[in-house]
C-alpha positions in Angstrom: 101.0 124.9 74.6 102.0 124.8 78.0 105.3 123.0 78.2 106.7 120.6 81.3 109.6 122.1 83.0 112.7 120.3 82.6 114.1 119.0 84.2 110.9 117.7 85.3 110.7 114.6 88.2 112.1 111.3 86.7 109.1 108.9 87.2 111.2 106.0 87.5 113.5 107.7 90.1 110.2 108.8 91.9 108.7 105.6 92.2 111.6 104.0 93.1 112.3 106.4 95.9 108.7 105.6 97.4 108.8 102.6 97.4 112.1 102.7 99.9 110.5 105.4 101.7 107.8 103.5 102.2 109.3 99.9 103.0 111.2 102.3 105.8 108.0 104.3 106.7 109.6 107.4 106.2 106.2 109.6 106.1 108.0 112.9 105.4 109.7 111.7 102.3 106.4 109.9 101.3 104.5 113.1 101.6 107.0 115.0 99.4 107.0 112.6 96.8 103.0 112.7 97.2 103.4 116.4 96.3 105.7 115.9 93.0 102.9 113.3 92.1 100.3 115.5 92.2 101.9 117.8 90.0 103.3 115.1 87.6 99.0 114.5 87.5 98.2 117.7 86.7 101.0 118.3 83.9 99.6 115.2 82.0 96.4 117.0 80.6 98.3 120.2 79.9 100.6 118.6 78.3 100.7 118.0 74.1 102.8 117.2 71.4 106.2 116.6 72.3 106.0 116.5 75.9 103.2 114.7 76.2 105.4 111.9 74.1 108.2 112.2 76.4 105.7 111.3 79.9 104.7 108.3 78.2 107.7 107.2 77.5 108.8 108.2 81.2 105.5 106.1 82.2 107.0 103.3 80.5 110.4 103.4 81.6 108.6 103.4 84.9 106.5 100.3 84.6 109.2 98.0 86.6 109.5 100.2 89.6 105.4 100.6 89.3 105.1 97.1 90.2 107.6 96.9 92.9 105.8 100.2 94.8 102.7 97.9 94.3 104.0 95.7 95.8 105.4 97.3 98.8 102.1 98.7 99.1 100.3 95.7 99.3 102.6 94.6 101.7 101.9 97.3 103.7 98.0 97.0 103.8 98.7 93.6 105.0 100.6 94.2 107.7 98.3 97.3 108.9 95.8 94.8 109.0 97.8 92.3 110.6 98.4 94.8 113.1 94.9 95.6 113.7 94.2 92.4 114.4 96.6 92.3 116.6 95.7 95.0 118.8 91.9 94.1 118.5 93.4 90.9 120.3 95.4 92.2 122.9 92.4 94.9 123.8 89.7 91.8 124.0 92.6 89.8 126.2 93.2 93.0 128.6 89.5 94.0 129.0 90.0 96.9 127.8 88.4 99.0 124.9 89.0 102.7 122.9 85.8 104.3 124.2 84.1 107.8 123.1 85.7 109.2 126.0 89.2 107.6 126.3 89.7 104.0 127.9 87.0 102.3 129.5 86.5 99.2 131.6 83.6 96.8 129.3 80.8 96.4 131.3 81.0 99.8 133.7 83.1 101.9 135.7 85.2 99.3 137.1 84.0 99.9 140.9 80.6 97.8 140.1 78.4 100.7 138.8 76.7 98.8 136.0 
Protein backbone atom coordinates (compact mmCIF):
# COMPACT_ATOMS: atom_id res chain seq x y z
CA UNK A 1 0.00 0.00 0.00
CA UNK A 2 1.26 3.19 -0.89
CA UNK A 3 -0.21 5.70 1.44
CA UNK A 4 -1.19 9.66 0.50
CA UNK A 5 0.85 12.08 2.34
CA UNK A 6 -0.88 14.03 4.83
CA UNK A 7 -1.37 16.48 4.90
CA UNK A 8 -2.27 16.01 1.42
CA UNK A 9 -3.94 19.16 -0.84
CA UNK A 10 -7.63 19.89 0.44
CA UNK A 11 -9.58 19.45 -2.80
CA UNK A 12 -12.17 21.83 -1.79
CA UNK A 13 -9.59 24.47 -0.84
CA UNK A 14 -7.92 23.69 -4.33
CA UNK A 15 -10.74 24.16 -6.25
CA UNK A 16 -11.83 26.95 -4.68
CA UNK A 17 -8.51 28.75 -5.03
CA UNK A 18 -8.71 28.15 -8.99
CA UNK A 19 -11.53 29.22 -9.46
CA UNK A 20 -10.37 32.95 -8.00
CA UNK A 21 -7.20 32.53 -9.65
CA UNK A 22 -8.80 32.02 -12.56
CA UNK A 23 -11.76 34.69 -12.43
CA UNK A 24 -8.43 37.08 -11.72
CA UNK A 25 -6.31 35.38 -14.51
CA UNK A 26 -3.63 34.80 -12.25
CA UNK A 27 -1.73 32.17 -14.63
CA UNK A 28 1.17 31.51 -12.16
CA UNK A 29 -1.15 30.48 -9.40
CA UNK A 30 -3.28 28.51 -12.05
CA UNK A 31 -0.28 26.63 -13.10
CA UNK A 32 0.67 25.63 -9.48
CA UNK A 33 -2.56 24.44 -8.63
CA UNK A 34 -2.38 22.59 -12.21
CA UNK A 35 0.66 20.82 -10.66
CA UNK A 36 -1.01 19.69 -7.18
CA UNK A 37 -3.79 18.32 -9.59
CA UNK A 38 -1.77 16.29 -11.39
CA UNK A 39 -0.45 14.71 -8.46
CA UNK A 40 -3.91 14.51 -6.64
CA UNK A 41 -4.53 12.33 -10.29
CA UNK A 42 -1.86 10.18 -9.93
CA UNK A 43 -2.38 9.29 -6.00
CA UNK A 44 -6.00 8.13 -6.81
CA UNK A 45 -4.99 4.77 -8.49
CA UNK A 46 -2.28 4.15 -5.81
CA UNK A 47 -4.29 4.75 -3.45
CA UNK A 48 -6.51 1.68 -1.36
CA UNK A 49 -8.27 1.08 1.58
CA UNK A 50 -8.41 3.86 3.88
CA UNK A 51 -7.08 6.48 1.92
CA UNK A 52 -8.71 5.84 -0.94
CA UNK A 53 -12.03 6.37 1.38
CA UNK A 54 -10.80 9.52 2.60
CA UNK A 55 -10.32 11.13 -1.42
CA UNK A 56 -13.79 10.28 -2.03
CA UNK A 57 -15.04 11.84 0.61
CA UNK A 58 -12.65 14.87 -0.13
CA UNK A 59 -14.23 14.61 -3.83
CA UNK A 60 -17.47 15.08 -2.28
CA UNK A 61 -16.89 17.69 0.07
CA UNK A 62 -15.60 19.29 -3.11
CA UNK A 63 -18.62 18.90 -5.40
CA UNK A 64 -19.91 22.72 -4.57
CA UNK A 65 -16.73 24.41 -5.37
CA UNK A 66 -16.55 21.87 -8.58
CA UNK A 67 -19.43 23.57 -10.00
CA UNK A 68 -18.48 27.00 -9.29
CA UNK A 69 -14.71 26.44 -11.12
CA UNK A 70 -17.13 25.12 -13.94
CA UNK A 71 -18.52 27.66 -14.05
CA UNK A 72 -15.89 30.22 -14.04
CA UNK A 73 -14.53 28.23 -16.69
CA UNK A 74 -17.25 28.33 -18.95
CA UNK A 75 -17.28 31.85 -18.48
CA UNK A 76 -14.01 32.08 -19.47
CA UNK A 77 -14.32 30.16 -22.89
CA UNK A 78 -16.98 32.61 -23.61
CA UNK A 79 -15.33 35.52 -23.21
CA UNK A 80 -12.08 34.10 -25.13
CA UNK A 81 -14.37 33.66 -27.83
CA UNK A 82 -15.95 36.84 -27.47
CA UNK A 83 -12.76 38.23 -27.73
CA UNK A 84 -11.77 36.55 -30.80
CA UNK A 85 -14.47 37.80 -32.36
CA UNK A 86 -13.72 40.75 -31.53
CA UNK A 87 -10.35 41.11 -32.86
CA UNK A 88 -11.40 39.06 -36.04
CA UNK A 89 -13.54 42.32 -36.37
CA UNK A 90 -11.33 45.03 -35.78
CA UNK A 91 -8.56 43.19 -38.20
CA UNK A 92 -11.40 42.88 -41.19
CA UNK A 93 -12.32 46.81 -40.24
CA UNK A 94 -8.39 47.87 -40.28
CA UNK A 95 -7.38 45.86 -43.44
CA UNK A 96 -5.23 44.24 -41.76
CA UNK A 97 -4.38 40.45 -41.20
CA UNK A 98 -1.79 38.03 -38.99
CA UNK A 99 0.15 36.76 -42.04
CA UNK A 100 2.91 33.79 -42.13
CA UNK A 101 5.41 36.45 -42.00
CA UNK A 102 4.05 39.06 -39.52
CA UNK A 103 1.42 41.83 -40.70
CA UNK A 104 0.42 42.11 -44.06
CA UNK A 105 -1.70 44.47 -46.19
CA UNK A 106 -4.77 41.99 -47.91
CA UNK A 107 -4.42 42.12 -51.41
CA UNK A 108 -0.35 42.87 -51.77
CA UNK A 109 2.40 44.86 -50.62
CA UNK A 110 0.61 47.97 -50.10
CA UNK A 111 2.59 50.08 -52.89
CA UNK A 112 0.33 48.28 -55.76
CA UNK A 113 2.46 45.11 -56.32
CA UNK A 114 -0.45 42.68 -56.75
Amino acid sequence: MNPVPYPSPDLKGLVAEAAEALARLDAVRLEELAVSCMALNREWPAACGQDREWMAREARAAQGEMAILARVLEATRSNLKVMRRLQEVSERRSGWREGGTGTEWPGGDGYGHD
